[in-house]
N, C-alpha and C positions, 0 to 999 in steps of 0.2 A: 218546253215543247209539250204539246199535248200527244194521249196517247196518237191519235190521228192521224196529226201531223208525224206520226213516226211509224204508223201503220204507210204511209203512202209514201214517205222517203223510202224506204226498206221495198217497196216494189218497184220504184225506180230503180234503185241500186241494183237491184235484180237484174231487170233490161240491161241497163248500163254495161254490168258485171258480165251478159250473158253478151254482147253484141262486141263489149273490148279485146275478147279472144283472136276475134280474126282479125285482117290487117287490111280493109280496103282502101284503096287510093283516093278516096276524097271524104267528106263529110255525108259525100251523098250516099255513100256504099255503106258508112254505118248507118245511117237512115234509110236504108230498105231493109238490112241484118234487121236495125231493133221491128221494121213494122211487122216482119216476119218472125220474128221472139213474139211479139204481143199475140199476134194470131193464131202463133202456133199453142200457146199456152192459154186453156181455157181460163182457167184463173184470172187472168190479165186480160181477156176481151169484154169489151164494155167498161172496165174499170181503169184505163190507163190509156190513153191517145198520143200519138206525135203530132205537136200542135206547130212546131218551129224546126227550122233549120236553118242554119247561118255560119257560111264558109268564110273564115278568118284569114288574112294573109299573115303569116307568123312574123315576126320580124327575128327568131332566131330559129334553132333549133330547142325543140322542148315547149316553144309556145304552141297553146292549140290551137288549130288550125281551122277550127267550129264548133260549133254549140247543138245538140238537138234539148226542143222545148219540150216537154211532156208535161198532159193535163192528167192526175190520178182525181177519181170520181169514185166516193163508198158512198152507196146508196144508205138510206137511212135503216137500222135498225142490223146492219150487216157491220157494224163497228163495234159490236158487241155494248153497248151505251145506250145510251135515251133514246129510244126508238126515234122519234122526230129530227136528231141531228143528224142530217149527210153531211157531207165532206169533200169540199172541193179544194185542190189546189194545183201549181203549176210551180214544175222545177226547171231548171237549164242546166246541161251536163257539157261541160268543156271535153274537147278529146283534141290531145296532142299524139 
């Protein structure tokens, strides 16, 4: 794993970590908590988008229930590396 790719997991986990506290009733209530973490956190605006949302029907307890997609974007020379390389990538985070 490059370091990059472990610069932009690590600000997912962030949202993720910061939006799993509360307990809204669907996929879609942790998908306004995290677009509301991105915006509220300078750090994360411009560099982190909710690109997806996708409400699961669980088939028990404990499966998750949906997915949000997040696009992390380090502009080039901001990754501390060869100025010319940015850094695009896209995670999906399950949430039961």
């Amino acid at each position: 794993m490059s370091a990059q790719d472990s610069q932009a997991r690590a600000i997912v986990a962030e949202v993720a970590k910061s939006v799993s506290g509360n307990r809204p009733a669907d996929i879609n209530g942790f998908a306004r908590s995290a677009a509301v973490s991105i915006e509220g956190d300078g750090s994360k605006r411009g560099r982190v988008d909710l690109v997806g949302i996708e409400e699961r029907v669980p088939a028990s307890l404990g499966d998750p229930f949906g997915t949000l997609t997040f696009r992390v974007q380090l502009p080039a020379g901001e990754t501390g590396f060869d100025p010319a390389d940015a850094f695009d990538a896209c995670f999906t985070v399950e949430f039961d």
